[in-house]
C-alpha positions, -999 to +999 in steps of 0.1 A: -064+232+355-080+255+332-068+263+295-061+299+305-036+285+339-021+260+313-014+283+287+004+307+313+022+278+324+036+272+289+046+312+286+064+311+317+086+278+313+096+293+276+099+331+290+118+314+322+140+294+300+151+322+279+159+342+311+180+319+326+198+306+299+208+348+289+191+340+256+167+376+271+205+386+286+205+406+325+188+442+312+171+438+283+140+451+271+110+428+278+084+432+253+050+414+261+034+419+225+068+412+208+073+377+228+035+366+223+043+366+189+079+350+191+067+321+213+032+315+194+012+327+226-016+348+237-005+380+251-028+378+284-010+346+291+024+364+285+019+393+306+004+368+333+035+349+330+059+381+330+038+385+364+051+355+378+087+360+364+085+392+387+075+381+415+103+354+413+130+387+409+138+376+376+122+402+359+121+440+372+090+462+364+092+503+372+071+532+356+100+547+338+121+515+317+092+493+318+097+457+320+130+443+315+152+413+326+167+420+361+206+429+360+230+404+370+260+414+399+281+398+420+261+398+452+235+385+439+256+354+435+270+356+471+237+360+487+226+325+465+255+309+476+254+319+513+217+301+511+220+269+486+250+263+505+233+256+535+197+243+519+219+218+494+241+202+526+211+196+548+191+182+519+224+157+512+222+150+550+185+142+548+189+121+514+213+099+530+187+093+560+157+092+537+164+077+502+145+046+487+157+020+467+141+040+439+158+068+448+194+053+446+188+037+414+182+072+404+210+088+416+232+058+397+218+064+364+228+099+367+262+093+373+265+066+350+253+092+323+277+118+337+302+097+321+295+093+287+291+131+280+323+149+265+340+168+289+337+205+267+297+197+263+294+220+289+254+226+289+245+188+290+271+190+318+251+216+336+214+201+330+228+168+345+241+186+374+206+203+381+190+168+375+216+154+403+207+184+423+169+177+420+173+139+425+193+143+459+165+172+472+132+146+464+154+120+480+145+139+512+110+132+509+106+173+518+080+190+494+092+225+508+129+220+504+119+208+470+098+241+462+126+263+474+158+252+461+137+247+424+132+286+430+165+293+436+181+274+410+160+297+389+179+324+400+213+305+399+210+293+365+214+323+346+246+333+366+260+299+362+250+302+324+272+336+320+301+314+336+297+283+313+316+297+280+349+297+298+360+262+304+368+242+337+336+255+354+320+220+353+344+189+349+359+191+390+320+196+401+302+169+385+334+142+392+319+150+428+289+134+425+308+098+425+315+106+462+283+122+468+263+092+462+283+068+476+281+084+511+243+083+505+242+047+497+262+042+529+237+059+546+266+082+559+247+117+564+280+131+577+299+126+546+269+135+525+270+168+543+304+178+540+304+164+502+278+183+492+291+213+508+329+212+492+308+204+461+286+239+464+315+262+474+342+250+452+313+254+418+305+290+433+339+297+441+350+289+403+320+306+389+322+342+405+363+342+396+352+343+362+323+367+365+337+387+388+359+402+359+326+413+335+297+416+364+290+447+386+301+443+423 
């Protein structure tokens, strides 16, 4: 990998990471020369990045605003759910037919750190989530469904992170993942599947009652 490929790499993580954690908030101004300055960063590699950013829908380009962060709304957040709900069972399904050893010890460490994190440290809540999420996909051993539910967490995340001042949105969802690895351990893709599932649409559930009282239907 070339200089120029790694330093557009590094733009895109930071400018990614400030999208979906609202620090760039759903309709703001994107300017190129401004964030090349802010992140330290040549401005080819930031409008390379912004590129990217685009063509993942996480940043909207037209002739008359410019660039800018794409708005947030409620169906957005339905349409996600509709697919990680399906995507995250089967990949639970496949975990429990396809996880090493490796894998489980893993997916234990995980929930054993679950547990030693304060219940209102909501964002250390939500990054072990995504790294339980993660664990349980490469457990399936399938590079796409790997590549794809990464993508879409991309567009998740900043939803989720709208949701995550108001409290309650995490402590139910993660206490799930005691169950969830269990039935993988037992090799019990039935229960993995429905787990997963209840675990998916009760966290979406929670997090569009709250938005759905500030975000755009």
């Amino acid at each position: 990998m070339n200089l120029v490929r790694v330093d557009t790499q590094r733009a895109y993580e930071l400018i990614w990471d400030k999208i979906t954690t609202c620090e760039l908030a759903p309709g703001a101004t994107i300017d190129p020369g401004q964030l090349a300055d802010e992140l330290g960063m040549g401005l080819t590699s930031v409008r390379d990045a912004i590129g990217w950013l685009a063509h993942e829908s996480l940043v909207q380009v037209t002739p008359r605003h410019g660039l800018y962060v794409a708005e947030a709304n409620l169906p957005d957040l339905d349409y996600l759910s509709e697919v990680r709900l399906l995507l995250e069972a089967q990949a639970a399904r496949l975990a429990a037919q396809r996880a090493s050893a490796d894998d489980l010890v893993v997916l234990e460490t995980l929930r054993a750190e679950q547990a030693h994190i304060p219940a209102d440290d909501r964002h250390r809540l939500f990054d072990l989530d995504h790294k339980f999420h993660q664990a349980v996909t490469r457990a399936t051993r399938n590079k796409y469904l790997v590549q794809t539910l990464d993508h879409l967490f991309g567009l998740s995340r900043r939803l989720w992170y709208l949701a995550l001042p108001q409290p309650g949105v995490l402590s139910s969802a993660v206490g799930q993942h005691v169950e969830l690895v269990e039935a993988i351990k037992a090799r019990d893709s039935d229960r993995a599947e429905r787990v997963m599932r209840g675990h998916v649409h009760d966290f979406y559930d929670r997090v569009r009652e709250i938005l759905g009282r500030t975000l755009p239907g």
